[in-house]
C-alpha positions in Angstrom: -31.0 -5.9 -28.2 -30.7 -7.7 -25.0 -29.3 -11.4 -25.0 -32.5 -12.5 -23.7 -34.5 -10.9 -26.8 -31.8 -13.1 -28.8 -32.5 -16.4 -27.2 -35.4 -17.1 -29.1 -34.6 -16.4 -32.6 -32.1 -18.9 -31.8 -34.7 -21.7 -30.6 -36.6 -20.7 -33.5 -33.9 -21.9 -35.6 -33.5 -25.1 -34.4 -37.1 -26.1 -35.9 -35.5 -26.6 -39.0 -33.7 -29.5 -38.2 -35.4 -32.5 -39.0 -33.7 -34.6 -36.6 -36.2 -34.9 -33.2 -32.8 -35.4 -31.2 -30.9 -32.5 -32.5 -34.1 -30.5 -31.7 -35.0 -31.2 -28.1 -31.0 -30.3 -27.9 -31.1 -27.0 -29.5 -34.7 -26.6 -27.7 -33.2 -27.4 -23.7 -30.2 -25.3 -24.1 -32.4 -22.4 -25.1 -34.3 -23.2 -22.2 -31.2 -23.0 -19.8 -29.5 -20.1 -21.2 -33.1 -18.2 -20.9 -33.4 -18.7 -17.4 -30.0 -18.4 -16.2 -29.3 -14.7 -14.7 -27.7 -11.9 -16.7 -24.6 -11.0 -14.9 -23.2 -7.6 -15.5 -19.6 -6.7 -15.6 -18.0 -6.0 -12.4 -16.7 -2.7 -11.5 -12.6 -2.1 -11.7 -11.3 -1.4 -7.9 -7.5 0.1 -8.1 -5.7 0.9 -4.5 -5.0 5.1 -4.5 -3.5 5.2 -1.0 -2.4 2.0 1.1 0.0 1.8 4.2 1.0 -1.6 6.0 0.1 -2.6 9.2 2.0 -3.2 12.0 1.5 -4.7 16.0 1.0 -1.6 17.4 0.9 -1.0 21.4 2.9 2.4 21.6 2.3 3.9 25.2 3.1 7.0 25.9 2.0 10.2 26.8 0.3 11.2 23.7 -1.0 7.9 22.7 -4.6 7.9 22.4 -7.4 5.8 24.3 -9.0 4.3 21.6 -11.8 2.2 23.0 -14.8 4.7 22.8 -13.1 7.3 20.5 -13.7 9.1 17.6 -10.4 9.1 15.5 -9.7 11.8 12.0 -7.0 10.7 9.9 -5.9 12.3 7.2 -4.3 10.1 4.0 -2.8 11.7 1.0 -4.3 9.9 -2.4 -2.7 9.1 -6.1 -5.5 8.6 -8.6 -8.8 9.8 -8.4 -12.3 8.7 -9.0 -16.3 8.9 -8.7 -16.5 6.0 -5.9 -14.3 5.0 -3.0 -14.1 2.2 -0.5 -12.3 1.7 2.9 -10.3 -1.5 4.0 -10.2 -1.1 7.5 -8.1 -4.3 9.3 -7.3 -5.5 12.9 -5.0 -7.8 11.4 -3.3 -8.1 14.9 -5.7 -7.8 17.1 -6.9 -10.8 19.1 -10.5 -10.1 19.4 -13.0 -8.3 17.0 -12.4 -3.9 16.8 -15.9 -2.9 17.2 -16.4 0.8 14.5 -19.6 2.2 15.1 -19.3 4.2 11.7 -17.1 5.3 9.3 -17.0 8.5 7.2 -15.0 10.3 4.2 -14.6 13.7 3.4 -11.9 15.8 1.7 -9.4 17.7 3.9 -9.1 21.3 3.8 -5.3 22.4 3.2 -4.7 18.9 5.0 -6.3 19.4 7.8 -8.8 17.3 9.4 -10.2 20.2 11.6 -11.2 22.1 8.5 -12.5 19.1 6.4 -15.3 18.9 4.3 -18.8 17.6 4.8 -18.3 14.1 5.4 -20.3 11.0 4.4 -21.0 7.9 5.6 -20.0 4.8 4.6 -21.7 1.4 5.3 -20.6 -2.1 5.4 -22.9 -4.7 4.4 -26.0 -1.7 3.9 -25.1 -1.5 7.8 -23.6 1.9 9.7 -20.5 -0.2 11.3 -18.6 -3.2 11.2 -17.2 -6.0 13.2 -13.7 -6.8 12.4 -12.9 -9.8 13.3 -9.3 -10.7 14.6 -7.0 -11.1 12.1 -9.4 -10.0 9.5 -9.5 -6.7 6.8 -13.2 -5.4 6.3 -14.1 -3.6 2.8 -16.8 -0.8 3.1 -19.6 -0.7 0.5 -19.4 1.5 -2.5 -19.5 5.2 -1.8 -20.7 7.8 -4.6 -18.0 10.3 -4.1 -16.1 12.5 -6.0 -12.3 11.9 -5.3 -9.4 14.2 -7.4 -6.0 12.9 -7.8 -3.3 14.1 -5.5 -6.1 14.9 -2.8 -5.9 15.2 1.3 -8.6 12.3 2.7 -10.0 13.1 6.1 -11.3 9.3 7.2 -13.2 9.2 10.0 -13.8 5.9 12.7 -16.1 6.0 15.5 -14.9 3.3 17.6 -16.4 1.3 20.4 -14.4 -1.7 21.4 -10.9 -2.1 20.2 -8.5 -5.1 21.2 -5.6 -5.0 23.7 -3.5 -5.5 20.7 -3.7 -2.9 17.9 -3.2 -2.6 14.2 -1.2 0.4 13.2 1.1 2.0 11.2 3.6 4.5 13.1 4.9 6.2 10.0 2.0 8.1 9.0 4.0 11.2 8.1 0.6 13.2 8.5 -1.0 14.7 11.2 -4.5 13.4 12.4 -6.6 14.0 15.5 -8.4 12.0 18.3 -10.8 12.6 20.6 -13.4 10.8 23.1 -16.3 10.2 21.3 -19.0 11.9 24.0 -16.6 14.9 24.1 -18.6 17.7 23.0 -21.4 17.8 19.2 -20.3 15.1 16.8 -18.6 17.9 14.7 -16.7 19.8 17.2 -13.1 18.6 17.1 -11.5 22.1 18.9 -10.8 19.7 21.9 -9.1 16.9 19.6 -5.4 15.9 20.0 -3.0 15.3 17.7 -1.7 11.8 16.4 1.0 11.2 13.8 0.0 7.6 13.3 -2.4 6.0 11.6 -4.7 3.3 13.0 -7.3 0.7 11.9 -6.7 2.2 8.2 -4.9 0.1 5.2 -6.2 1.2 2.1 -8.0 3.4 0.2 -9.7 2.4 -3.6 -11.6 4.3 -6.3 -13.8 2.3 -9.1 -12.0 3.3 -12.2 -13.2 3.2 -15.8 -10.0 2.1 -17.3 -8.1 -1.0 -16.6 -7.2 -1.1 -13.2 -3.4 -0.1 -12.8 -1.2 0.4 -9.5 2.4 0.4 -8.4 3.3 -1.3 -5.0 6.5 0.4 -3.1 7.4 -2.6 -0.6 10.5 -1.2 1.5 12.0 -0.4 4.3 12.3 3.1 6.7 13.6 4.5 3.4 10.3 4.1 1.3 8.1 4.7 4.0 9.7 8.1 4.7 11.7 8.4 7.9 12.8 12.4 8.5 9.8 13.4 6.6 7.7 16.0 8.3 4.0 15.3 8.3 2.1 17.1 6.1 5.1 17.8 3.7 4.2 14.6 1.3 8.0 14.8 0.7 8.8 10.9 0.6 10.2 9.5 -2.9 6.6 8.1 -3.2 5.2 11.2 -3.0 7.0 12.4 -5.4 7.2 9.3 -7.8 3.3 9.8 -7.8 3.5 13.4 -8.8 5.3 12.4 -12.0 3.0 9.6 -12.8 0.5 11.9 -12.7 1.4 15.0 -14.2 2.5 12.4 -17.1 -0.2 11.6 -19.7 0.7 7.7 -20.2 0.8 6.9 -16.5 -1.9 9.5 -15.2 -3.7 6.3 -13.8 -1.3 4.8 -12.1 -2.3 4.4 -8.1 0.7 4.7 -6.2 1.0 2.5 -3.1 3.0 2.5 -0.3 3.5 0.0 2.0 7.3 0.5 3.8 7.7 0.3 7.3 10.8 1.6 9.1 13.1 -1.1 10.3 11.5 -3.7 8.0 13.9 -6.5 7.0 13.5 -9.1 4.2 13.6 -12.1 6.3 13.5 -11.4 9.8 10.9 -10.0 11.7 11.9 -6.4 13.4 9.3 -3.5 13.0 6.5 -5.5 12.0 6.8 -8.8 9.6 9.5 -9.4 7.6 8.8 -9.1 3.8 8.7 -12.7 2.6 5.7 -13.0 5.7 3.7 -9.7 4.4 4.4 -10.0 0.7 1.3 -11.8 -0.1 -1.1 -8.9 2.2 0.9 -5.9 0.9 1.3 -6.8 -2.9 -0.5 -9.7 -3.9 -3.9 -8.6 -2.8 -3.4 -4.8 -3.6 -6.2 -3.9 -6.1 -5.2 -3.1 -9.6 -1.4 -4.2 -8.7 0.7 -4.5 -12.1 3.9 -3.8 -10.6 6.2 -4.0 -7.4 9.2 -2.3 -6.5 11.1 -3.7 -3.7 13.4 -1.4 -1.8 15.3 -3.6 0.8 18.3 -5.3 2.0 19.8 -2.7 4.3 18.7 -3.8 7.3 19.5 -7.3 6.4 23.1 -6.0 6.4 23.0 -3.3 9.1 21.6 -5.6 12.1 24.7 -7.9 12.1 26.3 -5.6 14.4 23.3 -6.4 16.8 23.1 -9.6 15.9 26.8 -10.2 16.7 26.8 -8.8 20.2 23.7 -10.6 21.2 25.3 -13.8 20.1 22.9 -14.7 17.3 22.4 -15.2 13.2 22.0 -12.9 10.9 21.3 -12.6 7.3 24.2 -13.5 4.8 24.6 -11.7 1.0 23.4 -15.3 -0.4 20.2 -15.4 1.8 19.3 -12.4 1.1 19.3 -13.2 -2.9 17.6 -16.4 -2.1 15.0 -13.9 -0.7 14.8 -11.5 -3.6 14.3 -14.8 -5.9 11.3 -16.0 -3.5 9.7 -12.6 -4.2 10.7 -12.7 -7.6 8.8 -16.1 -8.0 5.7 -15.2 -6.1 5.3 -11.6 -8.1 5.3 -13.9 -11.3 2.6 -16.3 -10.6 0.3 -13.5 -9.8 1.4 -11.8 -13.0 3.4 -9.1 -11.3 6.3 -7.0 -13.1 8.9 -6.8 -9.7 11.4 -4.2 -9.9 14.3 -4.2 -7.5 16.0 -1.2 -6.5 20.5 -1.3 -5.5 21.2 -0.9 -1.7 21.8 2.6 -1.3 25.5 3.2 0.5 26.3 3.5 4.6 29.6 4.0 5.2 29.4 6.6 8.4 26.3 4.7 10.0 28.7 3.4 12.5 25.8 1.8 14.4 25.1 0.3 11.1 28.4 -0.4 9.6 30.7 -3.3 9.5 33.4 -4.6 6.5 31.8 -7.4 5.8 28.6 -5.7 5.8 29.3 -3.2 2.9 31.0 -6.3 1.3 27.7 -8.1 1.1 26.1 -5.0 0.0 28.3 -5.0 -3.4 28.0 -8.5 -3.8 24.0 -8.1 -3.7 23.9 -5.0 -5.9 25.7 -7.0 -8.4 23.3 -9.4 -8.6 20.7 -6.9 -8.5 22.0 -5.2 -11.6 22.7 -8.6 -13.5 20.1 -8.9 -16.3 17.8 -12.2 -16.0 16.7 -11.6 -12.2 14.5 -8.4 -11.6 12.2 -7.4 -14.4 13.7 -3.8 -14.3 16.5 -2.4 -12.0 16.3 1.0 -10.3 19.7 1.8 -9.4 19.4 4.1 -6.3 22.8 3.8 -5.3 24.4 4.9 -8.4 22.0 8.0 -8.0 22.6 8.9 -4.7 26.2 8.1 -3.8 29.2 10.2 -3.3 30.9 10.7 -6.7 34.5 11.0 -4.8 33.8 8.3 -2.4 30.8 6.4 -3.8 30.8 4.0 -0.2 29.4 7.1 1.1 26.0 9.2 0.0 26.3 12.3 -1.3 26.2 15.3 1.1 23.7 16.7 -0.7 21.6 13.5 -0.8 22.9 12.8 3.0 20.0 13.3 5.6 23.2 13.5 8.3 23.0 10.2 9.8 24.8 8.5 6.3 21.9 6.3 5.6 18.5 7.9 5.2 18.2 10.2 2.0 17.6 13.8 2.8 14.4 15.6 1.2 17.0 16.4 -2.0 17.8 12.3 -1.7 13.9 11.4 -1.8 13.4 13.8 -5.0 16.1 12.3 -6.7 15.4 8.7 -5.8 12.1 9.6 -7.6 13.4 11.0 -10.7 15.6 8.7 -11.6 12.9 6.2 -12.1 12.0 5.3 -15.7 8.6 5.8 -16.2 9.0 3.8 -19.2 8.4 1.1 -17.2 5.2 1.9 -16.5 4.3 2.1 -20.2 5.7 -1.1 -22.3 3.8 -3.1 -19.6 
């Protein structure tokens, strides 16, 4: 029975009151609640792939002209669903990015040139969108069948774009470009390739269960650096992989939003974290939890810092900055995990004394109960067990600071998905 059918058995009731007041009470709010509209529930959005955005003005000789192209991009998801949407952003740009239309379809063996039937999204019942500057556009609701773990070709037809663009240069994936009147709308054999990702910043499926996602905010680390494209190889990739193939956390999205060269409280490649924590966590959809993997560059950019004659980020600043994030995961009812600063020693463009000193003195607080709601201790995972200032060959990309492939696997299976369980 619908509420409405239940209203006036309600006002009926109220005639038995012999009190003329108490009745023209009883009588108006039936009235009210009668008219009022019938609101249904609103459909659970959770994030299954999200990158960060970045100012983006590469030039070089295989950066593509964007104003009046058509660009593929490929995008590896977590969870899965029967509807998707599209955030498209130009949160750099200084005037509106003009997208003539917009299209999904699954990827064939990850590549764009072999993907699916595509369909069309819309934004507002409309074909394309004007983003304005600074601004992140949602597409409507799409009907579309989306598995976990799937390849996402996303295509933008593009008209104007702004001088300044929106980016994000670690894509890790391979995706293709072309000039929009260049050849039949489906013929991309003249497309070049792109490993970067532009316009794009997330990815969401309406889910019928509660609305669950893990952000991974980090550094050149998290978002992947000496990862080939294609290979899905980061410890994100892999972290999602286990959530997945795990009954209790099958539902988990998986989001990644590290850029390479990102510090906690300076800017560098792109903002620094304090500046981009609330538009890379806090409005994530279906965000539960954050894990912050940091602090390195904090500590490695002293030796610039130095030689250029300016400041640079002490041990205590840095905690000052893991307690603002810490603070501002709480009020939004966020659990924050930190993760220990992996060791350097080697990374002589990287290493000082009083660098690696900081870094103990931060892990230390790191590990200290009473400050992160869970600890992920990469450094104990991945550092040499003779000389633990060092990583472990094995773990060791060869520059002494960025994981290898066997480092990203490990990095992801020494987290607890416990964690992801009791909350």
């Amino acid at each position: 029975m619908s509420l409405r059918m239940k209203f006036p058995l309600f006002c009926t009731a109220g005639r038995v009151d012999r009190g003329g007041v108490v009745r023209s009470l009883v009588l108006g709010l039936c009235l009210l609640l009668a008219a009022a509209p019938i609101y249904a529930a609103q459909p659970a959005w959770v994030g299954t792939w999200a990158t960060s955005p970045i100012l983006d003005n590469n030039k070089d000789a295989n950066t593509p002209v964007l104003a009046d192209a058509t660009l593929r991009q490929v995008v590896r998801v977590s969870v899965g669903g029967k509807k998707v949407r599209l955030r498209v952003s130009n949160a750099f740009g200084r005037s509106g990015l003009v997208v003539a239309s917009a299209e999904v379809g699954l990827a064939a063996d990850g590549s764009a040139l072999g993907a699916a039937t595509s369909f069309a999204l819309s934004f507002g019942g409309r074909p394309g969108v004007v983003v304005p500057a600074g601004a992140v556009m949602l597409s409507d609701p799409l009907e579309f069948s989306l598995p976990p773990l799937a390849d996402v070709a996303i295509t933008l037809q593009l008209k104007e774009v702004p001088e300044a663009i929106t980016g994000h240069p670690g894509a890790r994936a391979t995706s293709w470009w072309r000039k929009t009147g260049d050849g039949a709308p489906g013929n991309w054999a003249q497309a070049a390739a792109v490993t970067r990702w532009y316009f794009i910043t997330g990815l969401e499926v309406e889910t019928e269960t509660k609305p669950r996602a893990v952000v991974l905010l980090g550094d050149s680390i998290t978002d992947g650096y000496g990862v080939k494209p294609g290979t899905h190889q980061r410890w994100t990739d892999e972290l999602s992989r286990r959530l997945r193939a795990n009954p209790a956390t099958a539902d988990i999205g998986v989001l990644n939003h590290g850029i390479g060269g990102n510090r906690l409280l300076r800017d560098g490649v792109g903002p620094n974290m304090l500046a981009r924590f609330d538009r890379d966590v806090l409005v994530q959809s279906g965000a539960r939890w954050v894990i912050v993997q940091a602090g390195i560059n904090d500590i490695g950019t002293r030796l610039e810092a130095r030689k250029r004659g300016e400041s640079f980020a002490s041990a205590e600043e840095i905690i000052a900055a893991y307690e603002q994030l810490i603070a501002r995961a709480h009020l939004q009812g966020l659990r924050i995990i930190g993760t220990t600063i992996t060791s350097y020693t080697g990374a002589d463009f990287y290493w000082s004394a009083d660098g690696e000193a900081d870094r103990q003195t931060v892990n230390t607080w790191i590990r200290t109960p009473g400050h992160f709601d869970a600890v992920i201790d990469f450094d104990a995972a991945l550092r040499d067990r003779e000389n633990p200032a060092r990583l472990a060959p094995a773990f060791d990309s060869g520059d002494h600071l960025h994981p290898s492939m066997t480092g990203y696997a490990e990095m992801a299976r020494v987290v607890d998905l416990g964690v992801f369980v009791t909350h």
